[in-house]
mmJSON file of the N, C-alpha and C atoms, coordinates in Angstrom:
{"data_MODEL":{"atom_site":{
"group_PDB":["ATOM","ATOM","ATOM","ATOM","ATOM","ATOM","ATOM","ATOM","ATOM","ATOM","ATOM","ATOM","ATOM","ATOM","ATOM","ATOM","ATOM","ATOM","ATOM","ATOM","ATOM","ATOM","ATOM","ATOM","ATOM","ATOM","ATOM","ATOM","ATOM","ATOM","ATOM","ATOM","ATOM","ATOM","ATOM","ATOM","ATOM","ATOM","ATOM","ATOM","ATOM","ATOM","ATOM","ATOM","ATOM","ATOM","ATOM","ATOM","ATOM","ATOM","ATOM","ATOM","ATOM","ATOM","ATOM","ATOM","ATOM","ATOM","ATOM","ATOM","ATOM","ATOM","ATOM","ATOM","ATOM","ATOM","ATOM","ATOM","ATOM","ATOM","ATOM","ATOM","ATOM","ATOM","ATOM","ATOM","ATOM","ATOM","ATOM","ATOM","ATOM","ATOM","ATOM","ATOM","ATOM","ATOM","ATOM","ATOM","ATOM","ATOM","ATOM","ATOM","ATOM","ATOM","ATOM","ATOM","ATOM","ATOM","ATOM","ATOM","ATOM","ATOM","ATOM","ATOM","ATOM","ATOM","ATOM","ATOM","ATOM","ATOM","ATOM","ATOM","ATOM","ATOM","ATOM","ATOM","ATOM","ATOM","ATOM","ATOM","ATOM","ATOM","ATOM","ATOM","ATOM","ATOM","ATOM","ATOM","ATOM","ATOM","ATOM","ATOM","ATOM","ATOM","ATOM","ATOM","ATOM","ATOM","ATOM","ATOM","ATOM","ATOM","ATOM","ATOM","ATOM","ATOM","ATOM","ATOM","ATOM","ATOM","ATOM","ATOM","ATOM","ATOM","ATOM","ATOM","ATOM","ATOM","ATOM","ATOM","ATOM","ATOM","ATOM","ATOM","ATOM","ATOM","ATOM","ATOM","ATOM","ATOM","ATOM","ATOM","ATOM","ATOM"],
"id":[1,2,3,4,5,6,7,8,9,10,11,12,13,14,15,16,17,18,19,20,21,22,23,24,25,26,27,28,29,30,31,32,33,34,35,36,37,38,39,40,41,42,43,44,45,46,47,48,49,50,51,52,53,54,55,56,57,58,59,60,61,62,63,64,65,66,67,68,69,70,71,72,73,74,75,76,77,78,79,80,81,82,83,84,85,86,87,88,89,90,91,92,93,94,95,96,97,98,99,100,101,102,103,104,105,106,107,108,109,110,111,112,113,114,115,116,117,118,119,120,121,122,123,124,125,126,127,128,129,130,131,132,133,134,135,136,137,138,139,140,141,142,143,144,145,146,147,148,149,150,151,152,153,154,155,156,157,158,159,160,161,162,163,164,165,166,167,168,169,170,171,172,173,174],
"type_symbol":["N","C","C","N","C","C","N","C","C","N","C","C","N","C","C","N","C","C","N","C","C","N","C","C","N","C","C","N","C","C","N","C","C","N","C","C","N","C","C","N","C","C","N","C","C","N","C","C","N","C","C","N","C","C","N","C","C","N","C","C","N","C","C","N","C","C","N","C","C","N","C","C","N","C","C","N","C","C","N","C","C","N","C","C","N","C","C","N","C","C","N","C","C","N","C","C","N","C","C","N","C","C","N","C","C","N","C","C","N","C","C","N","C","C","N","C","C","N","C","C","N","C","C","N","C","C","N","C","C","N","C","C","N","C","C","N","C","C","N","C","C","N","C","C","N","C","C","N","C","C","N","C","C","N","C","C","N","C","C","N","C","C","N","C","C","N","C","C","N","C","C","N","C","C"],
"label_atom_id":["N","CA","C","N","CA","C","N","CA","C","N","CA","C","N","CA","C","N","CA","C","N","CA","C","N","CA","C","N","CA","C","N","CA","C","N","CA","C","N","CA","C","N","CA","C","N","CA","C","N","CA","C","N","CA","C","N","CA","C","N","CA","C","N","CA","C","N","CA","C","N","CA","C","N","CA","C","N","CA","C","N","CA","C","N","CA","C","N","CA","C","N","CA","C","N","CA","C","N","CA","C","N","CA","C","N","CA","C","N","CA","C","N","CA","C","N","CA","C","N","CA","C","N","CA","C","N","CA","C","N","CA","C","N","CA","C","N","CA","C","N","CA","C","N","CA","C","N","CA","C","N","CA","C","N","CA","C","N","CA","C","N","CA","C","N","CA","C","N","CA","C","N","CA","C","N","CA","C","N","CA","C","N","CA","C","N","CA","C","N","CA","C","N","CA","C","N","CA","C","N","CA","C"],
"label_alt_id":[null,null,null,null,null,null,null,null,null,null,null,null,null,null,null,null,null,null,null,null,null,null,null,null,null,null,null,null,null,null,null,null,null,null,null,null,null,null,null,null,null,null,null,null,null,null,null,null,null,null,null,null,null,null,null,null,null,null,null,null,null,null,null,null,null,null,null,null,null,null,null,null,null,null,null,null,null,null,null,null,null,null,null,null,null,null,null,null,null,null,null,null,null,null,null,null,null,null,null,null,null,null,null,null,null,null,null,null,null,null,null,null,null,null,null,null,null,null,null,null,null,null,null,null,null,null,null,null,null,null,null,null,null,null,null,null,null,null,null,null,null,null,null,null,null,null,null,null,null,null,null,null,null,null,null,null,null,null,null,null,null,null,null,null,null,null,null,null,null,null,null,null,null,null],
"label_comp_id":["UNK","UNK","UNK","UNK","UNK","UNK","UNK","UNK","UNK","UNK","UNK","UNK","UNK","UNK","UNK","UNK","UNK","UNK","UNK","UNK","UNK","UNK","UNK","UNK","UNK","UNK","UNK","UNK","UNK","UNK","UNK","UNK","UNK","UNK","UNK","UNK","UNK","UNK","UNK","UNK","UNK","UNK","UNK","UNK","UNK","UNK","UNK","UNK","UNK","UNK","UNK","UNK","UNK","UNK","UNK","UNK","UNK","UNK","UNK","UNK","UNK","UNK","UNK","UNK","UNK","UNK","UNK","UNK","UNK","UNK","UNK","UNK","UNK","UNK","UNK","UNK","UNK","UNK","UNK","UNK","UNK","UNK","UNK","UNK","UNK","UNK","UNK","UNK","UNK","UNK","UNK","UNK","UNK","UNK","UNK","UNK","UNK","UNK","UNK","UNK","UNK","UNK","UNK","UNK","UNK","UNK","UNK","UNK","UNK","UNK","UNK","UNK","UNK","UNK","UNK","UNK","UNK","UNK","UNK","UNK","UNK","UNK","UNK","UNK","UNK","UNK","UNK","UNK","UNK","UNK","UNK","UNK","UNK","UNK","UNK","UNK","UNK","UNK","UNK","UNK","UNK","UNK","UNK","UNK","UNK","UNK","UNK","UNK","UNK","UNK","UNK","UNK","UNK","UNK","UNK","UNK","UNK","UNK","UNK","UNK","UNK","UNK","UNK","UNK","UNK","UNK","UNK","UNK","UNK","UNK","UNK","UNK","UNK","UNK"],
"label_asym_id":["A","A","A","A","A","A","A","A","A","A","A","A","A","A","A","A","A","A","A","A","A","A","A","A","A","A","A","A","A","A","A","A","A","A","A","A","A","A","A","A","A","A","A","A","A","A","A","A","A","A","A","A","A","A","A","A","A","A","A","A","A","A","A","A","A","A","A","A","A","A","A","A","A","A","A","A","A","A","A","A","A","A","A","A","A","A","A","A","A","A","A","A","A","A","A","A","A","A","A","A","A","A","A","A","A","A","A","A","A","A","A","A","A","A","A","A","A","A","A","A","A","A","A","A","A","A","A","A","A","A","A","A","A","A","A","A","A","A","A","A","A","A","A","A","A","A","A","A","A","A","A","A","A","A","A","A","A","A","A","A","A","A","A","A","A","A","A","A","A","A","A","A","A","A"],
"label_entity_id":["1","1","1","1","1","1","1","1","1","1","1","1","1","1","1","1","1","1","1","1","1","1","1","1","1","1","1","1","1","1","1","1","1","1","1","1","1","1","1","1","1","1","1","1","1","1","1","1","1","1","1","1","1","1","1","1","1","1","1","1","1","1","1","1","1","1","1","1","1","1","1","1","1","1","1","1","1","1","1","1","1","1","1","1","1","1","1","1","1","1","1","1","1","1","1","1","1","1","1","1","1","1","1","1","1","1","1","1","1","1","1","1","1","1","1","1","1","1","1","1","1","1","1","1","1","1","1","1","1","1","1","1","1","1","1","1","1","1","1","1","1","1","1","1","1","1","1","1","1","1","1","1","1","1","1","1","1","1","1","1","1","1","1","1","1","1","1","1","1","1","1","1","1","1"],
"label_seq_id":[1,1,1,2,2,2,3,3,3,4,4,4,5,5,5,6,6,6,7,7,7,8,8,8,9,9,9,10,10,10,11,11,11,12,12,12,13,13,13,14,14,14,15,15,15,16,16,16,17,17,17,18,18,18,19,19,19,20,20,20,21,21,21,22,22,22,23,23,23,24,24,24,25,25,25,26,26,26,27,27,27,28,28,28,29,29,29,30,30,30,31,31,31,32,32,32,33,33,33,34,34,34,35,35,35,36,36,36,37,37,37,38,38,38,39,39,39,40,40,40,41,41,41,42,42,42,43,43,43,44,44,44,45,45,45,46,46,46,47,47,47,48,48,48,49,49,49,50,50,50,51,51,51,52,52,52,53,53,53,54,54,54,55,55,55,56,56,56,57,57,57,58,58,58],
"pdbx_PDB_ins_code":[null,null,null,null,null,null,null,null,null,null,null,null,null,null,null,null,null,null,null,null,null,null,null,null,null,null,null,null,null,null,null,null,null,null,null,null,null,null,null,null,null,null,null,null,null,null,null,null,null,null,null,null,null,null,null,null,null,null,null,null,null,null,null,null,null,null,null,null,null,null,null,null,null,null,null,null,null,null,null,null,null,null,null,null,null,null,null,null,null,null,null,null,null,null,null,null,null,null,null,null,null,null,null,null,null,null,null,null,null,null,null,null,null,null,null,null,null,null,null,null,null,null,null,null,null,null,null,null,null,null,null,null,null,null,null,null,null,null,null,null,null,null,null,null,null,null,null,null,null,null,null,null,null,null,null,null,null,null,null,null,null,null,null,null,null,null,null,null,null,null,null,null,null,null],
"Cartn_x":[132.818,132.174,131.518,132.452,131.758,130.499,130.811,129.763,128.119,128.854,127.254,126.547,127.266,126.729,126.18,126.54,125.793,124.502,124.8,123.349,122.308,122.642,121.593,121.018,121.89,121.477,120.64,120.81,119.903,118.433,117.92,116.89,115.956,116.281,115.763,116.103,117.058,117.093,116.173,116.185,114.78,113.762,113.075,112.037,111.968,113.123,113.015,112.78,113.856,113.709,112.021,111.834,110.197,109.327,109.296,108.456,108.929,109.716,109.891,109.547,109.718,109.395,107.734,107.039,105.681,105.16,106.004,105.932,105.963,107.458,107.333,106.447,105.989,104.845,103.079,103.365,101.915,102.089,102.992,103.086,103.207,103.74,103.641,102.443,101.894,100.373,99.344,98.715,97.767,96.581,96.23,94.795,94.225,93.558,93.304,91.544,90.692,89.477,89.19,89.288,88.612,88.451,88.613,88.304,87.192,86.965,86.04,84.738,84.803,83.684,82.433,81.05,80.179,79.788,79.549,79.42,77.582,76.775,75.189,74.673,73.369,72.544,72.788,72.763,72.896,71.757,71.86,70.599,69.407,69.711,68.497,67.714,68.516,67.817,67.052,67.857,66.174,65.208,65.678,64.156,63.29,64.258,62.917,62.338,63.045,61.991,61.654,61.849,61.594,59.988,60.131,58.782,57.605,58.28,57.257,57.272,57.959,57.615,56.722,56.793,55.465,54.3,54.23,52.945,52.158,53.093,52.431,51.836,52.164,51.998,50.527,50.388,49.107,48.054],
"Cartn_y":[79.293,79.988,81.283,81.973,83.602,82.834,81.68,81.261,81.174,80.349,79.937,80.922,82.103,83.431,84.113,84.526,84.86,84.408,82.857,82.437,82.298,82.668,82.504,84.005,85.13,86.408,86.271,85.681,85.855,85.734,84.961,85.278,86.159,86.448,87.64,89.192,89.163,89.808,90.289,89.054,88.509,89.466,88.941,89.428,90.614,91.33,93.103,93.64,93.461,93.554,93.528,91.672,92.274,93.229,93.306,94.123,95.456,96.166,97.357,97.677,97.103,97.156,96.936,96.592,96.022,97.942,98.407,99.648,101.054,100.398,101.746,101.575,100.44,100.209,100.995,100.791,100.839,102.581,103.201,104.501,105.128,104.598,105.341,105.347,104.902,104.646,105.477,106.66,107.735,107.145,106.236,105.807,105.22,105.472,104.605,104.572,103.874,102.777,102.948,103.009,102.572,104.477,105.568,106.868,107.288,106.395,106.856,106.049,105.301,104.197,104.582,104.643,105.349,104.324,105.143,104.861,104.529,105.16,104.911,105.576,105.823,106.509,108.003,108.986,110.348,110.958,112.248,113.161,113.206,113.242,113.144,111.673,111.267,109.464,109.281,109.879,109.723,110.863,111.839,112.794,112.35,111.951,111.088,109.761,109.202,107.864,107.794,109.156,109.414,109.611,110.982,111.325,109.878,109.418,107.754,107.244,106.948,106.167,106.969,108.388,108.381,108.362,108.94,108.687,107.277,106.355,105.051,104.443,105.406,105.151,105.273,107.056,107.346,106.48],
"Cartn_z":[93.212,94.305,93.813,93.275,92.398,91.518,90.999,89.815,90.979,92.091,92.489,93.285,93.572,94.078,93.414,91.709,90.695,90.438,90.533,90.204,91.366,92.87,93.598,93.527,92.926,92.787,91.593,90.749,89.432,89.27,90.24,90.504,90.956,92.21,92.835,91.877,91.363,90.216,89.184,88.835,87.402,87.794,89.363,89.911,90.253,90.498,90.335,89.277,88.598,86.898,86.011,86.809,85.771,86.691,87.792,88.806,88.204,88.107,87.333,86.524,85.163,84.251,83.84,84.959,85.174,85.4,86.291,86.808,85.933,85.342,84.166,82.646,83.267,81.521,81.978,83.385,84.049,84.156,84.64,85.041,83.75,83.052,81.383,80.713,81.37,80.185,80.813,80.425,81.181,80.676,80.406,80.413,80.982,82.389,83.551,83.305,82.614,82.742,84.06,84.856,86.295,86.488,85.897,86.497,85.196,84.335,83.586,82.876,83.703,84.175,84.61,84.02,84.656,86.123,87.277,88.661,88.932,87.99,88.117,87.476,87.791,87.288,87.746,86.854,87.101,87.915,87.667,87.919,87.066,85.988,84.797,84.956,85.212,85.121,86.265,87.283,88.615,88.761,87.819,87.793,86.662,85.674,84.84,85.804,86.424,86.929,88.476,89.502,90.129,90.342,88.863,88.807,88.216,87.21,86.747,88.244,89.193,90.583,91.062,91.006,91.906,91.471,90.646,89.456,89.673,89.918,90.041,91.452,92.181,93.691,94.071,93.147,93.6,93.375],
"occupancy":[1.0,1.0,1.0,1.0,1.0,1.0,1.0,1.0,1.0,1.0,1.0,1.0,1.0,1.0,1.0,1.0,1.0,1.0,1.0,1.0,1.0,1.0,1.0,1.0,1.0,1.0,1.0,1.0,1.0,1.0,1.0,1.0,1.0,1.0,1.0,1.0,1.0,1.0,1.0,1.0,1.0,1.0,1.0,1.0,1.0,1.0,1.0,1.0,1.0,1.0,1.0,1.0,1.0,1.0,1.0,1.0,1.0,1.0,1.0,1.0,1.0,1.0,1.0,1.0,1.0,1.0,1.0,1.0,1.0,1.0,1.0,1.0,1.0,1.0,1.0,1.0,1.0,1.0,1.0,1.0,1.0,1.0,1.0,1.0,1.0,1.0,1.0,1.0,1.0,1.0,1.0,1.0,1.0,1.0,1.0,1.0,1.0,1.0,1.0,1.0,1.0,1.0,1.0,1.0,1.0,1.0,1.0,1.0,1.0,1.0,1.0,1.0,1.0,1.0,1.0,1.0,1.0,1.0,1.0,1.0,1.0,1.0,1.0,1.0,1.0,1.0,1.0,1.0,1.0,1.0,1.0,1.0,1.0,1.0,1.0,1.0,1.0,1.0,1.0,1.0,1.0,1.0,1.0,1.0,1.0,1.0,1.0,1.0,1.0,1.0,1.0,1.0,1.0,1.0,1.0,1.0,1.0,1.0,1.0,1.0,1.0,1.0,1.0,1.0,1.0,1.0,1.0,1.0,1.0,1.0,1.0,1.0,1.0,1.0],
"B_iso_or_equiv":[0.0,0.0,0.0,0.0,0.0,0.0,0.0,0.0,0.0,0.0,0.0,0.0,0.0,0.0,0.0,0.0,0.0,0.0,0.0,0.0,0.0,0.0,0.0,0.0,0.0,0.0,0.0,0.0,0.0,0.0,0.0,0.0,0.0,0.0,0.0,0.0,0.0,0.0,0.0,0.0,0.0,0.0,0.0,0.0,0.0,0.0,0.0,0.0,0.0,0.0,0.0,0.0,0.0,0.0,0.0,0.0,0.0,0.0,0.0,0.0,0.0,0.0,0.0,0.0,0.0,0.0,0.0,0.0,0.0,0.0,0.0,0.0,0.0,0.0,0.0,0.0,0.0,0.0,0.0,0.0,0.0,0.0,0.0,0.0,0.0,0.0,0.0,0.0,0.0,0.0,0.0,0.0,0.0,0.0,0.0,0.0,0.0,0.0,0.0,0.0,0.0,0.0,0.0,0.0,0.0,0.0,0.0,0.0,0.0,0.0,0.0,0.0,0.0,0.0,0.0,0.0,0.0,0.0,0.0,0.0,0.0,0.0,0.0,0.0,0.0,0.0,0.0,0.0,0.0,0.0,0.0,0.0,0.0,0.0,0.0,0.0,0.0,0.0,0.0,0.0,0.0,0.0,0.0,0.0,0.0,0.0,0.0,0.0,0.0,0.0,0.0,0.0,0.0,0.0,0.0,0.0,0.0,0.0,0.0,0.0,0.0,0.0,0.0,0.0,0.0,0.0,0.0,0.0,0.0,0.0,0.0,0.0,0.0,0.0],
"pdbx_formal_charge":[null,null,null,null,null,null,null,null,null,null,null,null,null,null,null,null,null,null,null,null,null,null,null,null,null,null,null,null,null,null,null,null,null,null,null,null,null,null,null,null,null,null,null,null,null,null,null,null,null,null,null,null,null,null,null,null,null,null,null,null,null,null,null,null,null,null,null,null,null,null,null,null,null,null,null,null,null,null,null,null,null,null,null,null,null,null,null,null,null,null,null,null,null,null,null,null,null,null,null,null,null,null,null,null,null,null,null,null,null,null,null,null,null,null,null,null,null,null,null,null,null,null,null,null,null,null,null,null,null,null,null,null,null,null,null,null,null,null,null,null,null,null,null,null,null,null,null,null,null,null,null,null,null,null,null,null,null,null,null,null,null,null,null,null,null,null,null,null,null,null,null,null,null,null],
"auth_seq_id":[1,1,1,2,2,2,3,3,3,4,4,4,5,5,5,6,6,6,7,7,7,8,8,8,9,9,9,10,10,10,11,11,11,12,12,12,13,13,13,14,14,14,15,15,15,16,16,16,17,17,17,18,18,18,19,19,19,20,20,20,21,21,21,22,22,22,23,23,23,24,24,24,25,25,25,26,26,26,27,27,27,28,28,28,29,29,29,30,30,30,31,31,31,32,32,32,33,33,33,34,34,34,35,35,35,36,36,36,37,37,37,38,38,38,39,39,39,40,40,40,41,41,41,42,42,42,43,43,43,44,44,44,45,45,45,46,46,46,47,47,47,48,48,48,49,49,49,50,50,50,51,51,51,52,52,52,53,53,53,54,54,54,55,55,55,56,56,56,57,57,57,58,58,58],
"auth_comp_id":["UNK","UNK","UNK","UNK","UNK","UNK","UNK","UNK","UNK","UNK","UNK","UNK","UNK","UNK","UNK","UNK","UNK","UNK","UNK","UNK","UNK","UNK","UNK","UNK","UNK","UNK","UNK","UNK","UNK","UNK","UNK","UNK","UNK","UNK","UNK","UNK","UNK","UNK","UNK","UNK","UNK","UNK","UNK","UNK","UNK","UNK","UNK","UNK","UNK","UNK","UNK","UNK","UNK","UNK","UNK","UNK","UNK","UNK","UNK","UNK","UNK","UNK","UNK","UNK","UNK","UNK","UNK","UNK","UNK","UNK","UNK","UNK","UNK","UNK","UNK","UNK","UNK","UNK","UNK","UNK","UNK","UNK","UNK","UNK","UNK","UNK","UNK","UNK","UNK","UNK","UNK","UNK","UNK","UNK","UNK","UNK","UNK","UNK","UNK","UNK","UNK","UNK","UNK","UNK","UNK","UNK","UNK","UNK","UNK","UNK","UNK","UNK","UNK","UNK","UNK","UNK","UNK","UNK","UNK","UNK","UNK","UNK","UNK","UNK","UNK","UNK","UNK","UNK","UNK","UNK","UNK","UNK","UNK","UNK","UNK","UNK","UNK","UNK","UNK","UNK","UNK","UNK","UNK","UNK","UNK","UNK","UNK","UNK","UNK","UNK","UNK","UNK","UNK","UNK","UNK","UNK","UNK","UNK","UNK","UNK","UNK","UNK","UNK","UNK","UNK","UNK","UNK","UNK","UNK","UNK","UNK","UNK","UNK","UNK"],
"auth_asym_id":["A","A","A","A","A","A","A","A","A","A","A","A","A","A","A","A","A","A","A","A","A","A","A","A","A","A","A","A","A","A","A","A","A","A","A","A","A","A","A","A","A","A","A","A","A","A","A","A","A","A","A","A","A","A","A","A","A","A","A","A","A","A","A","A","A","A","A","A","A","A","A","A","A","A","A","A","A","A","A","A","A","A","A","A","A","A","A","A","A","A","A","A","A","A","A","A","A","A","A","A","A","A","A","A","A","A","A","A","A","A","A","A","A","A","A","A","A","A","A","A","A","A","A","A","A","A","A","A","A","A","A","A","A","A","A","A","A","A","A","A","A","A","A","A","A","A","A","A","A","A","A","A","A","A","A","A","A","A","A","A","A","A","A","A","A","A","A","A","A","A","A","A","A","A"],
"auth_atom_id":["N","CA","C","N","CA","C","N","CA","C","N","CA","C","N","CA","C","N","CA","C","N","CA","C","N","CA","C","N","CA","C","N","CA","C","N","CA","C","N","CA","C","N","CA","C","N","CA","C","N","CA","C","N","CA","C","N","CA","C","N","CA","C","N","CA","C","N","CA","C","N","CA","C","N","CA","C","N","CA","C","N","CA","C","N","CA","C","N","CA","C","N","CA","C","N","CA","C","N","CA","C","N","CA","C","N","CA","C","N","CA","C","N","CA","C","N","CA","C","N","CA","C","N","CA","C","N","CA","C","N","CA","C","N","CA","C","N","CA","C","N","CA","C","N","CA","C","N","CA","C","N","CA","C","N","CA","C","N","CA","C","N","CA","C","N","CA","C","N","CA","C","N","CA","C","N","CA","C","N","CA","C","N","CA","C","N","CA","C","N","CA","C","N","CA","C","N","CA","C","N","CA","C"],
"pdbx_PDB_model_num":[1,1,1,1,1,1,1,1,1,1,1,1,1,1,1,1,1,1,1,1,1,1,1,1,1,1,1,1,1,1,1,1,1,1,1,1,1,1,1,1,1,1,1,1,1,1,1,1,1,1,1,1,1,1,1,1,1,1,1,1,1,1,1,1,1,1,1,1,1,1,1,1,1,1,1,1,1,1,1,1,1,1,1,1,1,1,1,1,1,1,1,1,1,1,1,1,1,1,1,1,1,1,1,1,1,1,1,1,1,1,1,1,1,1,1,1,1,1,1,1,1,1,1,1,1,1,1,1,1,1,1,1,1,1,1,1,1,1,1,1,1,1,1,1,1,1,1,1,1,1,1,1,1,1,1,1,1,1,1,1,1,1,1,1,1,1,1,1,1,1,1,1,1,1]
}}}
């Protein structure tokens, strides 16, 4: 009886266990890619082709 209570715990177990450890690998690591990702074109890039768009209009 103790045996088959162990093992219906061992699972859900497992699954904390790796979920944690998923956690303290992710929270330990300060290099987060997604905050230093360029988002577009800057300021320089649409005053250089701001000014070429209109140029071409006239």
């Amino acid at each position: 009886m103790l045996l088959a209570s162990l093992s219906l715990l061992r699972q859900p177990l497992t699954f904390v266990a790796s979920k944690w450890q998923t956690l303290v690998k992710v929270a330990g690591n300060p290099y987060r890619p997604e905050l230093h990702y360029m988002r577009g074109p800057g300021p320089k890039w649409r005053a250089k082709y701001q000014a070429s768009r209109l140029d071409r209009s006239l």
